[in-house]
N, CA, C and O atoms as a GROMACS GRO file, in nm:
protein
  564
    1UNK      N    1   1.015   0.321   1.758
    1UNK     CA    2   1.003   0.430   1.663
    1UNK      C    3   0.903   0.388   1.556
    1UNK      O    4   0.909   0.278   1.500
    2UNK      N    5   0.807   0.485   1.528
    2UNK     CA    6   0.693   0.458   1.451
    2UNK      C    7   0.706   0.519   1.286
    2UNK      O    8   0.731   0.638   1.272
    3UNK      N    9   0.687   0.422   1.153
    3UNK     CA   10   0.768   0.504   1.042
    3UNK      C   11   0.647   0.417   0.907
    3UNK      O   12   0.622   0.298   0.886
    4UNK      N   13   0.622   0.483   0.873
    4UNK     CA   14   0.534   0.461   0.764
    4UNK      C   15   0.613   0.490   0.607
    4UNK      O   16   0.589   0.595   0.548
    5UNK      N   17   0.712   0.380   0.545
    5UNK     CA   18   0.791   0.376   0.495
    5UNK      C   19   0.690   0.410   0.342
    5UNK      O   20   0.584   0.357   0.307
    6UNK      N   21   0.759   0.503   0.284
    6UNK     CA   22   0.728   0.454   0.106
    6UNK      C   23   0.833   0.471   0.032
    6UNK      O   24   0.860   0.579  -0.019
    7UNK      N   25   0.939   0.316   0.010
    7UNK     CA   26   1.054   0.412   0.008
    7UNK      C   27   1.070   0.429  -0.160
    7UNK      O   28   1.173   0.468  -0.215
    8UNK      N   29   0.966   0.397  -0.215
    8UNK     CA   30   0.965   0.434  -0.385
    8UNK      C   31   0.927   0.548  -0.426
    8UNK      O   32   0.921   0.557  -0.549
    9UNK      N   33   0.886   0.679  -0.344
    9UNK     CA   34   0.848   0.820  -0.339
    9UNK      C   35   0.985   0.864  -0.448
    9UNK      O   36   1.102   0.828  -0.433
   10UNK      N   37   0.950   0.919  -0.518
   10UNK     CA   38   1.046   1.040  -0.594
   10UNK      C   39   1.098   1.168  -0.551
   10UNK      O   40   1.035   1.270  -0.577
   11UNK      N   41   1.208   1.171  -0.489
   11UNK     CA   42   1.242   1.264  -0.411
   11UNK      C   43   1.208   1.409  -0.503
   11UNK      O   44   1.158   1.512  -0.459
   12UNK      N   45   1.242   1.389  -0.613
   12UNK     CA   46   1.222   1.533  -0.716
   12UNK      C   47   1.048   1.585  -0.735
   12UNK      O   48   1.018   1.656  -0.831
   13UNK      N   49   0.940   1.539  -0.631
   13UNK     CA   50   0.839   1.519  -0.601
   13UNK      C   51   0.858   1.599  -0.487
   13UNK      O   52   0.752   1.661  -0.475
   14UNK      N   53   0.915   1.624  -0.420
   14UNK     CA   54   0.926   1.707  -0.231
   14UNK      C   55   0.902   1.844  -0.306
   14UNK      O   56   0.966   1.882  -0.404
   15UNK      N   57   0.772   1.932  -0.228
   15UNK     CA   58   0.763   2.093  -0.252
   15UNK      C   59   0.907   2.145  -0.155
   15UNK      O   60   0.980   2.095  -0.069
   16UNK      N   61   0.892   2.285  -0.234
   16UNK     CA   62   1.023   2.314  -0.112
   16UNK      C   63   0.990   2.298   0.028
   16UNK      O   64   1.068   2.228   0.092
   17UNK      N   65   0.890   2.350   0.093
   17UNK     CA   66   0.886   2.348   0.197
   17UNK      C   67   0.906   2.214   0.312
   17UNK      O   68   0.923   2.217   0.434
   18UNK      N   69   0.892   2.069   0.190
   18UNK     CA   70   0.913   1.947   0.240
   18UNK      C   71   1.093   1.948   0.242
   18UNK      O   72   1.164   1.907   0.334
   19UNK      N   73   1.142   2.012   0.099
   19UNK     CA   74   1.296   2.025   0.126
   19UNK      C   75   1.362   2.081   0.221
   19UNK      O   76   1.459   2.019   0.265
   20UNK      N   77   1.324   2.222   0.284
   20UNK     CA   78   1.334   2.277   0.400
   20UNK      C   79   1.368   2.212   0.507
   20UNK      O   80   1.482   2.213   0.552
   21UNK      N   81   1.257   2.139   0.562
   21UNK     CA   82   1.207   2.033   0.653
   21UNK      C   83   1.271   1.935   0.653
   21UNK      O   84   1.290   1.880   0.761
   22UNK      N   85   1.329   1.876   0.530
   22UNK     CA   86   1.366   1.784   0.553
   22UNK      C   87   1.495   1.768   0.576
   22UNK      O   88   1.543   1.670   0.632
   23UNK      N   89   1.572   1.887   0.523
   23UNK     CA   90   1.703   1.954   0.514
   23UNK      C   91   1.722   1.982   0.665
   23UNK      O   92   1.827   1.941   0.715
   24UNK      N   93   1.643   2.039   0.735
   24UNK     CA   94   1.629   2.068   0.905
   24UNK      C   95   1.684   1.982   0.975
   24UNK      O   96   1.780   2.002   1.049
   25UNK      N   97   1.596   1.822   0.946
   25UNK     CA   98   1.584   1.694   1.021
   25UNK      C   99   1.736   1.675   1.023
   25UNK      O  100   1.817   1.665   1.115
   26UNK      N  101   1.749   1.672   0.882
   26UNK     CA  102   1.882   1.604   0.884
   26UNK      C  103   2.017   1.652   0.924
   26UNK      O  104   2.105   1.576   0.965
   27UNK      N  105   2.032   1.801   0.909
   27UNK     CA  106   2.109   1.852   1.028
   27UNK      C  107   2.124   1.857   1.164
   27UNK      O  108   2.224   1.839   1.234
   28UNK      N  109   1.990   1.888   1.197
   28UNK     CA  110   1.978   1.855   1.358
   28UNK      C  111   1.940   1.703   1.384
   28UNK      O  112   1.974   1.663   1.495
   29UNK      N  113   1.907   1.655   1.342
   29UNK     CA  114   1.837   1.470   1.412
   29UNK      C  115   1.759   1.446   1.442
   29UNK      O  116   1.684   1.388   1.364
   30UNK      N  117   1.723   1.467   1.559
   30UNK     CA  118   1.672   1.430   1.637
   30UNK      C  119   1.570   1.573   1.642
   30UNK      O  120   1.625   1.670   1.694
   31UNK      N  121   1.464   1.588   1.606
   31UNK     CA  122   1.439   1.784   1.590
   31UNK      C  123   1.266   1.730   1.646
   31UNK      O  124   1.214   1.618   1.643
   32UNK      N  125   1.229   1.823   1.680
   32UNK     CA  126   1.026   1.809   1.751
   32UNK      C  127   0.961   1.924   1.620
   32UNK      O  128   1.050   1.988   1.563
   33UNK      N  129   0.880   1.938   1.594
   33UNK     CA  130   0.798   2.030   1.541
   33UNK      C  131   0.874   2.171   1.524
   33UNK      O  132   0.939   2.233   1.440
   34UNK      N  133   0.826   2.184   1.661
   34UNK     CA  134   0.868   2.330   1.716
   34UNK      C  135   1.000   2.396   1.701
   34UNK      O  136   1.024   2.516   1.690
   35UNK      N  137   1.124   2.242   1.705
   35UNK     CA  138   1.274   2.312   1.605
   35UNK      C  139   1.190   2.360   1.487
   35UNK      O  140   1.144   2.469   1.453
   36UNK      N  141   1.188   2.237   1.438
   36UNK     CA  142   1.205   2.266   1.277
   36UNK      C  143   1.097   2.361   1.242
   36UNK      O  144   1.070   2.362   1.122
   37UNK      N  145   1.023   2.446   1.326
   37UNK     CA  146   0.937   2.625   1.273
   37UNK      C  147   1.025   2.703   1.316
   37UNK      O  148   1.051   2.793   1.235
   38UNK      N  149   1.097   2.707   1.437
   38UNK     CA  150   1.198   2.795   1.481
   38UNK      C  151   1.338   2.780   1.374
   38UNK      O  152   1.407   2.881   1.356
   39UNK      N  153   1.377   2.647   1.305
   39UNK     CA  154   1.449   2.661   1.216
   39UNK      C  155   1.451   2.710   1.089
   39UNK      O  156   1.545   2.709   1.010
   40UNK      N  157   1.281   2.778   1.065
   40UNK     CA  158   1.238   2.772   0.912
   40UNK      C  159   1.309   2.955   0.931
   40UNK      O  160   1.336   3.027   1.027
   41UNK      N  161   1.317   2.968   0.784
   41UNK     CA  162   1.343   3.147   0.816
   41UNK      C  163   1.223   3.240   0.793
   41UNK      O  164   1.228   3.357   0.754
   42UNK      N  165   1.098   3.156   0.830
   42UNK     CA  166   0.988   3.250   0.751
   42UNK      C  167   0.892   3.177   0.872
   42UNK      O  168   0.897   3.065   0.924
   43UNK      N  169   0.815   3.277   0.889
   43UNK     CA  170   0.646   3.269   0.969
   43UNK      C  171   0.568   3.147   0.940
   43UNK      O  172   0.512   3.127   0.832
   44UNK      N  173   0.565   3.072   1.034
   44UNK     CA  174   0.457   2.970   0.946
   44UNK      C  175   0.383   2.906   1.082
   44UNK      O  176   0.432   2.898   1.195
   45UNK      N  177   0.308   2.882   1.057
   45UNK     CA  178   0.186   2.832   1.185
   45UNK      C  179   0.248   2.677   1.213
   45UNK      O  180   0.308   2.606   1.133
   46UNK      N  181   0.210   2.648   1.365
   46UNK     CA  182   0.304   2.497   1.404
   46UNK      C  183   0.212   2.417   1.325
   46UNK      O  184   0.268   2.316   1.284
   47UNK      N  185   0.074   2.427   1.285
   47UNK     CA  186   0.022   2.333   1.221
   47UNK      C  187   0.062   2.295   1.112
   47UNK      O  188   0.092   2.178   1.092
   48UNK      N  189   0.067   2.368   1.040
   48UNK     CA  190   0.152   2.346   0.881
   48UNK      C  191   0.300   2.259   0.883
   48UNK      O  192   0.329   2.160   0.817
   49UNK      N  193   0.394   2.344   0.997
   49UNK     CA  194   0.524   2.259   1.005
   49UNK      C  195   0.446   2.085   1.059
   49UNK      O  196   0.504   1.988   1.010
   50UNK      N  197   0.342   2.060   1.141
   50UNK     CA  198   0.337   1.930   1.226
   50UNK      C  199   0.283   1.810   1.046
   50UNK      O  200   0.327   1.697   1.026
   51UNK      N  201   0.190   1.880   0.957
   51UNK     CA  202   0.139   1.838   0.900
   51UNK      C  203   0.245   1.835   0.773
   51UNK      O  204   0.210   1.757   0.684
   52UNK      N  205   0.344   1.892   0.752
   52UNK     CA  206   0.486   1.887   0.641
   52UNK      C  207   0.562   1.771   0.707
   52UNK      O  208   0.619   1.695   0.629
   53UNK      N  209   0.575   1.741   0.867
   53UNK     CA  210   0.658   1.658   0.890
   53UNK      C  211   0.549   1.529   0.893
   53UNK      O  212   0.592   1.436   0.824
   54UNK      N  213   0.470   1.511   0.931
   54UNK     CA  214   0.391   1.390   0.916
   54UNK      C  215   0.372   1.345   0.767
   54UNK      O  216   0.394   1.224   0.757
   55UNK      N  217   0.335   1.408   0.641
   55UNK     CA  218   0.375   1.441   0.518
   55UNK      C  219   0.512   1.326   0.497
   55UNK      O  220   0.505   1.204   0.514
   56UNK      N  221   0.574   1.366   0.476
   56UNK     CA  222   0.747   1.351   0.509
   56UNK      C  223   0.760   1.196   0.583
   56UNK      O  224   0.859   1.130   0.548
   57UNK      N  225   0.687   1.147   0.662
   57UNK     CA  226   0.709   1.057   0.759
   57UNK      C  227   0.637   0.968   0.641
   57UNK      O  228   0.703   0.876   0.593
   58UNK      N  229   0.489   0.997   0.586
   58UNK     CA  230   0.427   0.914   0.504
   58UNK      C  231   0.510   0.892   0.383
   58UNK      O  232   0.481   0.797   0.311
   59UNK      N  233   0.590   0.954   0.358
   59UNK     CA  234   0.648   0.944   0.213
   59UNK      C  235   0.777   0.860   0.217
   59UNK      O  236   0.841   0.822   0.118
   60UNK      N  237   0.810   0.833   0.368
   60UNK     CA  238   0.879   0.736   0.424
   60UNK      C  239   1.057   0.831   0.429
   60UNK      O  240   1.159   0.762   0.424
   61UNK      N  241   1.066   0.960   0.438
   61UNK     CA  242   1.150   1.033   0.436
   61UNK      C  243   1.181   1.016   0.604
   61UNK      O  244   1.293   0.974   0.634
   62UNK      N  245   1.098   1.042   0.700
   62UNK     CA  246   1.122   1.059   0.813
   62UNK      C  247   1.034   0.932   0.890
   62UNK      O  248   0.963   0.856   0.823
   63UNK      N  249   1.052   0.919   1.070
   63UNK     CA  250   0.998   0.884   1.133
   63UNK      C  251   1.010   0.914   1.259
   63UNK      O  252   1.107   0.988   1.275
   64UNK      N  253   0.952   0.888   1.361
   64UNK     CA  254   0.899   0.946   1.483
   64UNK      C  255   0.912   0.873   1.598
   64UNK      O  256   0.887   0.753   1.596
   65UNK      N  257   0.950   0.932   1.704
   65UNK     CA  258   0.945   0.832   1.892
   65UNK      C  259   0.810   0.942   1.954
   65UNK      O  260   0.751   1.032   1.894
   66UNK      N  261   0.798   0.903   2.062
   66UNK     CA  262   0.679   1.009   2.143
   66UNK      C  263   0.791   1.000   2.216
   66UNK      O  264   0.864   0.901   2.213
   67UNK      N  265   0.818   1.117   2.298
   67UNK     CA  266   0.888   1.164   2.417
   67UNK      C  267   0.756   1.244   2.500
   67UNK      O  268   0.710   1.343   2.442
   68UNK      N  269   0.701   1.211   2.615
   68UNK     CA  270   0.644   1.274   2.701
   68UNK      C  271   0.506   1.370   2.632
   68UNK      O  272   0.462   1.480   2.668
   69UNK      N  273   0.453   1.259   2.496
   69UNK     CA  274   0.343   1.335   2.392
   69UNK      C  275   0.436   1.435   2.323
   69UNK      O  276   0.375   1.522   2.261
   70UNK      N  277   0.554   1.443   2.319
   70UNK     CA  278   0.624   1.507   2.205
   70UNK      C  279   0.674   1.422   2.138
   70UNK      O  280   0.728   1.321   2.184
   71UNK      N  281   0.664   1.456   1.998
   71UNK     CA  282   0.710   1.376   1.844
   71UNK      C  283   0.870   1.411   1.815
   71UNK      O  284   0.898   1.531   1.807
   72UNK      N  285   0.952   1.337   1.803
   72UNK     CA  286   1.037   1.381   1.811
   72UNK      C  287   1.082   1.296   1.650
   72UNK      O  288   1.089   1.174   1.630
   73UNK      N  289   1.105   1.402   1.559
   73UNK     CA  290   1.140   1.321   1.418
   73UNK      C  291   1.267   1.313   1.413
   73UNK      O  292   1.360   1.374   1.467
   74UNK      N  293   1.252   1.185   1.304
   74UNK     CA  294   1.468   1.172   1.259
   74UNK      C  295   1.447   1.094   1.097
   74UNK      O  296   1.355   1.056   1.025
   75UNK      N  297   1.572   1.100   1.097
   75UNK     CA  298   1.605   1.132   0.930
   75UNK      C  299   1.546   0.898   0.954
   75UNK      O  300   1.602   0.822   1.033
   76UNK      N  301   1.461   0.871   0.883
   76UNK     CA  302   1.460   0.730   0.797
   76UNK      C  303   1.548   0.725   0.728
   76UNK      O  304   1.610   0.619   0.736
   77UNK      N  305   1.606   0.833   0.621
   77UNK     CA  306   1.685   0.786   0.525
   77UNK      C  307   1.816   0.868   0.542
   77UNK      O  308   1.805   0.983   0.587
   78UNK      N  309   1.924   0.828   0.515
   78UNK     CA  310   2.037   0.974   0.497
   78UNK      C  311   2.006   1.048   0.384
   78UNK      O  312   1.906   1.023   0.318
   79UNK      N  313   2.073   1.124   0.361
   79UNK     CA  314   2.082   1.221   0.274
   79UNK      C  315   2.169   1.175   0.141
   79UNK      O  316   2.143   1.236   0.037
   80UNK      N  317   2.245   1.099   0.138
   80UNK     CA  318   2.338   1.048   0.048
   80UNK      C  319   2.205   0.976  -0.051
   80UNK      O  320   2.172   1.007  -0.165
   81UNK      N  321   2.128   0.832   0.071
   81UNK     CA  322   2.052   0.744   0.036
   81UNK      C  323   1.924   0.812  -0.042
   81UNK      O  324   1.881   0.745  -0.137
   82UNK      N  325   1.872   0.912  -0.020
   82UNK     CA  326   1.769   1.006  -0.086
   82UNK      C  327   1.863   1.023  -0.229
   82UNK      O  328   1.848   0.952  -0.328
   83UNK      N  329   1.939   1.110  -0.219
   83UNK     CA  330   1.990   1.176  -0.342
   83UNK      C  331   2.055   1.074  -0.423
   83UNK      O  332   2.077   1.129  -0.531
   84UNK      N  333   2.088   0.979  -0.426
   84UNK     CA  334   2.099   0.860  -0.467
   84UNK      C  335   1.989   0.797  -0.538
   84UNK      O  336   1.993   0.761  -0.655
   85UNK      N  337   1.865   0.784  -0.436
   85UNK     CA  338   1.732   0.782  -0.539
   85UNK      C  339   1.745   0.864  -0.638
   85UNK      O  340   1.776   0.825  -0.751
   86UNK      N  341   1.726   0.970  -0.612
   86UNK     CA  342   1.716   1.127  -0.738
   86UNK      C  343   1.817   1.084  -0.802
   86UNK      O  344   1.782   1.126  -0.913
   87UNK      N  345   1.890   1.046  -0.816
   87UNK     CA  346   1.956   1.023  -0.923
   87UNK      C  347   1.973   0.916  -1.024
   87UNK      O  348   2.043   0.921  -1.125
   88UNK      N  349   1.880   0.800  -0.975
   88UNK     CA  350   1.898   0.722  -1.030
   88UNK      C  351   1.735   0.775  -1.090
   88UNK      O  352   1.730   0.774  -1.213
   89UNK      N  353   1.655   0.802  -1.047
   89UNK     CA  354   1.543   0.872  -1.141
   89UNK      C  355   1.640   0.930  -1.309
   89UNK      O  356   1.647   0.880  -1.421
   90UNK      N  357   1.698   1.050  -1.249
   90UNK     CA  358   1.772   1.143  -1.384
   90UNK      C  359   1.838   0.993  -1.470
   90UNK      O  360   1.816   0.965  -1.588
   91UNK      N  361   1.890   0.942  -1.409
   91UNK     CA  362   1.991   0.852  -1.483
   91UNK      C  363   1.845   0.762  -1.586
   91UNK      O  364   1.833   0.757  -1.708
   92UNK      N  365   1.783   0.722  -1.513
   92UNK     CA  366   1.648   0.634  -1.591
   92UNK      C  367   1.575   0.702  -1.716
   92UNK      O  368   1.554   0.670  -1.833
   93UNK      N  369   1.550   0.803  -1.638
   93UNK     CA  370   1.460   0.895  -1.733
   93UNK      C  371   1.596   0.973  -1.831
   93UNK      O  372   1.603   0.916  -1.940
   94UNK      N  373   1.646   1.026  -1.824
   94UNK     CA  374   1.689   1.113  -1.935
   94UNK      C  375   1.815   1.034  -2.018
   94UNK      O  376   1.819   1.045  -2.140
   95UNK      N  377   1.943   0.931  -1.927
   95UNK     CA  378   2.049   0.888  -1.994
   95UNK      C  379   2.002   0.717  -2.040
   95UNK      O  380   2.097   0.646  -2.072
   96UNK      N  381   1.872   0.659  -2.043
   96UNK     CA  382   1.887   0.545  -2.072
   96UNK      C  383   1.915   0.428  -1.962
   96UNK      O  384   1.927   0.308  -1.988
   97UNK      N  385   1.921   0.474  -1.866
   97UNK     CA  386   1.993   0.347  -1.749
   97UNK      C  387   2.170   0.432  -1.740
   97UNK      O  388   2.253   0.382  -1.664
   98UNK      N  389   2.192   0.508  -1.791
   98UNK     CA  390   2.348   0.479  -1.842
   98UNK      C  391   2.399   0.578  -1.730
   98UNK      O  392   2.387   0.701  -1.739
   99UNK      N  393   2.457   0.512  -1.625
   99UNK     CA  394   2.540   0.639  -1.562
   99UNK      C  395   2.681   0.680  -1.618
   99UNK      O  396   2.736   0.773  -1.558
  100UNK      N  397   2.735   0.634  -1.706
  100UNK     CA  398   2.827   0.682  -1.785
  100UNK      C  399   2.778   0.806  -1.891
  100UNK      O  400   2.872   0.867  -1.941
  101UNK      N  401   2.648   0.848  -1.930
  101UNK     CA  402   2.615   0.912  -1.996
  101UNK      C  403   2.568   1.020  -1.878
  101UNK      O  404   2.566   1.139  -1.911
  102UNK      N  405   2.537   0.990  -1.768
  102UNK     CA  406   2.476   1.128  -1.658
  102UNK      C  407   2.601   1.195  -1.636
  102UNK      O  408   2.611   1.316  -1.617
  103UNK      N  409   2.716   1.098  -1.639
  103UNK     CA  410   2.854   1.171  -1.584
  103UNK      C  411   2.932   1.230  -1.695
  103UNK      O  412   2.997   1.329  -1.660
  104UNK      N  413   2.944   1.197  -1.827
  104UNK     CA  414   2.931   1.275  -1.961
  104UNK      C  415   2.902   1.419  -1.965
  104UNK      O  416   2.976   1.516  -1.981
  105UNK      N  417   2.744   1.404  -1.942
  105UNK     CA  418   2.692   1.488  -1.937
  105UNK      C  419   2.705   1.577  -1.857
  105UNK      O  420   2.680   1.693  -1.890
  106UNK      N  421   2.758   1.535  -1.694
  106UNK     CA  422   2.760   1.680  -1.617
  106UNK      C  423   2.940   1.710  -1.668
  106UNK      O  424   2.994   1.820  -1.666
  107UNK      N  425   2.985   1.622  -1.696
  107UNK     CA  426   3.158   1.715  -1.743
  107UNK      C  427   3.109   1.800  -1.853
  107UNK      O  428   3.140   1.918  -1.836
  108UNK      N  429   3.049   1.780  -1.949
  108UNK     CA  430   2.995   1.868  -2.049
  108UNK      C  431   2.973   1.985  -1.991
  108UNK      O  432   3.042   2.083  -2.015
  109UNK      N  433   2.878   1.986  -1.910
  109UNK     CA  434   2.804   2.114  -1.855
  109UNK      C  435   2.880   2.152  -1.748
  109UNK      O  436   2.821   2.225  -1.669
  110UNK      N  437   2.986   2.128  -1.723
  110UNK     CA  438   3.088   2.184  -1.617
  110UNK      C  439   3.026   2.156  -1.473
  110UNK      O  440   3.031   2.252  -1.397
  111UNK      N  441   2.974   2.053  -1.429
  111UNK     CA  442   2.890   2.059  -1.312
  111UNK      C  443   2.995   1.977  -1.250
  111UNK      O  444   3.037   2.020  -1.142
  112UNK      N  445   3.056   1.844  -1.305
  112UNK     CA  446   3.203   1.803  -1.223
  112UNK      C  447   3.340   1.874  -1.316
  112UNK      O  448   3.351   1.897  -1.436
  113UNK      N  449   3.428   1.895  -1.209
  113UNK     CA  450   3.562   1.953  -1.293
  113UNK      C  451   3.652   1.828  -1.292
  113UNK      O  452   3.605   1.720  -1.255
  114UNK      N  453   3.782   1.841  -1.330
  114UNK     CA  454   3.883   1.749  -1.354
  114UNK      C  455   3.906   1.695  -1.212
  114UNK      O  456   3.866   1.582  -1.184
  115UNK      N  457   3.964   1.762  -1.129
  115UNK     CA  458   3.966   1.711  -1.002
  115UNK      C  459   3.830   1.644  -0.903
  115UNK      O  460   3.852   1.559  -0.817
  116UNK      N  461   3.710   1.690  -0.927
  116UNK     CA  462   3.649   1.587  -0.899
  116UNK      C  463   3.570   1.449  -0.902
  116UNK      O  464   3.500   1.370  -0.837
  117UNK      N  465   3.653   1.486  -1.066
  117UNK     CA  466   3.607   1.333  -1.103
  117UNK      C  467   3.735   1.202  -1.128
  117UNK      O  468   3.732   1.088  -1.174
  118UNK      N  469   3.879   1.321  -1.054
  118UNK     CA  470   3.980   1.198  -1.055
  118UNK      C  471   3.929   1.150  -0.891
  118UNK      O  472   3.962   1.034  -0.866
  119UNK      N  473   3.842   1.231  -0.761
  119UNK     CA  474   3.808   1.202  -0.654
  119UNK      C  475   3.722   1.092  -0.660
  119UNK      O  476   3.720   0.990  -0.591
  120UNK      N  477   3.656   1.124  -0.746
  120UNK     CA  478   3.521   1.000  -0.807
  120UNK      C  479   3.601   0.866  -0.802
  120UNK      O  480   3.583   0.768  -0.730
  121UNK      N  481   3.699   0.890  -0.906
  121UNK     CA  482   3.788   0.780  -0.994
  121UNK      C  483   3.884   0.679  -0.875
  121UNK      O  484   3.908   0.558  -0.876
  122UNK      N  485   3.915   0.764  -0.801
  122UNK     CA  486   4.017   0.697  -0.640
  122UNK      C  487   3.870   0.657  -0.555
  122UNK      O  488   3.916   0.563  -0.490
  123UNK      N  489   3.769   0.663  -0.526
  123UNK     CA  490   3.627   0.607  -0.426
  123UNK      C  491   3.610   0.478  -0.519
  123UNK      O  492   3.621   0.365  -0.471
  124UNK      N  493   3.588   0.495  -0.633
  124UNK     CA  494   3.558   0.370  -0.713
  124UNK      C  495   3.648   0.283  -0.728
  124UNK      O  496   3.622   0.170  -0.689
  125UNK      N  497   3.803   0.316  -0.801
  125UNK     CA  498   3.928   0.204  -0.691
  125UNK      C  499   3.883   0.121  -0.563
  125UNK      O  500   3.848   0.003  -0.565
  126UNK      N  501   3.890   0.199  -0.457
  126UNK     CA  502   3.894   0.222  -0.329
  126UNK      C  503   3.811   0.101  -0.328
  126UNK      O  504   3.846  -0.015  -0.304
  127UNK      N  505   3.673   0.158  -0.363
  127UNK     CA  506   3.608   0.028  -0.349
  127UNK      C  507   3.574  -0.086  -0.409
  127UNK      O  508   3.512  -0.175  -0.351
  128UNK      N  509   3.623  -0.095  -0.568
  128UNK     CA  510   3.624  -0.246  -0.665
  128UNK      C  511   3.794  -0.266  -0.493
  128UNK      O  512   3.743  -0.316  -0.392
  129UNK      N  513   3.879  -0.249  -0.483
  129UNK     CA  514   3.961  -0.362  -0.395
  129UNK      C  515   3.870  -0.381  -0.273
  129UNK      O  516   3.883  -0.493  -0.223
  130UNK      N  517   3.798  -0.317  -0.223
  130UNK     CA  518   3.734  -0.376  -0.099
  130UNK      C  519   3.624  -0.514  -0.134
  130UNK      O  520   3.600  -0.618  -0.072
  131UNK      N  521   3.574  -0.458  -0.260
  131UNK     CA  522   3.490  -0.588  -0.327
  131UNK      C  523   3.569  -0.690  -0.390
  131UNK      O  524   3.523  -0.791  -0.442
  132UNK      N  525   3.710  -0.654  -0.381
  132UNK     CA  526   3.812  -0.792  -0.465
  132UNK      C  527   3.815  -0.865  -0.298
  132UNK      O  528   3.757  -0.966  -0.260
  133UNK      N  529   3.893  -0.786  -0.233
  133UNK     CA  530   3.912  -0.851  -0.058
  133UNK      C  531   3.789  -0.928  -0.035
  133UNK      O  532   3.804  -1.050  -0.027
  134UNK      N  533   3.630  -0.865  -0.019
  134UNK     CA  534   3.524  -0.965   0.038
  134UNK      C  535   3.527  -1.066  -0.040
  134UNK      O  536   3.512  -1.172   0.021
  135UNK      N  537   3.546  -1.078  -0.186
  135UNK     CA  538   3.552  -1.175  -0.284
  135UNK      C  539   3.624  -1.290  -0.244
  135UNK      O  540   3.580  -1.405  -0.235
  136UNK      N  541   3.773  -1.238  -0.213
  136UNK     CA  542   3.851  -1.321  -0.206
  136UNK      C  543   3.874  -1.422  -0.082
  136UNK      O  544   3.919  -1.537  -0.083
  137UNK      N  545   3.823  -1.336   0.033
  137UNK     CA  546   3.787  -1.399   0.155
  137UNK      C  547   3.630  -1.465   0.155
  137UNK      O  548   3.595  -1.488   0.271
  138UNK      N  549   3.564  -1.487   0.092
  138UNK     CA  550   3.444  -1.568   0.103
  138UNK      C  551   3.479  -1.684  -0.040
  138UNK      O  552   3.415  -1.788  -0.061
  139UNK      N  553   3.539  -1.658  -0.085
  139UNK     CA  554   3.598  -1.823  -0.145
  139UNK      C  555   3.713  -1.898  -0.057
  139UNK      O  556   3.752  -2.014  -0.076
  140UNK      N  557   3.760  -1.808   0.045
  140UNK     CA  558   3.815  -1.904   0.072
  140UNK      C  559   3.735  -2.003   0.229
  140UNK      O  560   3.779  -2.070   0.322
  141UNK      N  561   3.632  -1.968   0.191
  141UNK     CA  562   3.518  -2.025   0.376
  141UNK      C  563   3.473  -2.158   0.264
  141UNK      O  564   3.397  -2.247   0.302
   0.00000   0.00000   0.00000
């Protein structure tokens, strides 16, 4: 598989039509050109979709196999791992480094409610004991 990584691209940098596209990949997977124009909801010439996903591949979002001279793209990154970037952009630029101040801020603005930030609160448990367990089993090697 052939992948021309940039993985310091700013996701909040993608036009929509790269969001589209890239939103495509990652539902279907494994997708050729020709899905992802038949997946778009609007008219668009295969050249434009071939040259958005090659786009995409350079920006190190996607990468590519040849199947039989067909390109067959797939997600380089998940979707978690992207938006994860983007967020640590917002967190840099606007709270200081401080993700205690991004998460402030979206309870402020009602963007998390009570219940999903006691969901937050049980993942972050969840995982400081999985990082106490590796801890505790690599002192004892």
């Amino acid at each position: 598989m052939a992948s021309n990584t940039q993985l310091d691209h700013d996701p909040a940098e993608l036009g929509e039509l790269e969001r589209e596209i890239l939103s495509i990949v990652w539902r279907l997977g494994a997708t050729t050109a020709e899905q992802a124009r038949e997946e778009l909801g609007r008219p668009l010439k295969d050249s434009t979709v071939r040259t958005v996903l090659r786009r995409l591949e350079e920006k190190g979002y996607l990468a590519h196999s040849v199947d039989n001279r067909t390109f067959i793209y797939l997600p380089a990154e998940s979707r978690q791992k992207v938006a994860g970037r983007a967020v640590q952009r917002i967190v840099d630029w606007f709270c200081e480094g401080s993700v205690e101040a991004l998460l402030v801020g979206m309870v402020d603005s009602k963007v998390l409610d009570r219940a999903e930030l006691q969901r937050l609160a049980d993942r972050i448990a969840a995982a400081q004991k999985g990082l106490n367990k590796s801890a505790k089993k690599e002192a004892k090697q």
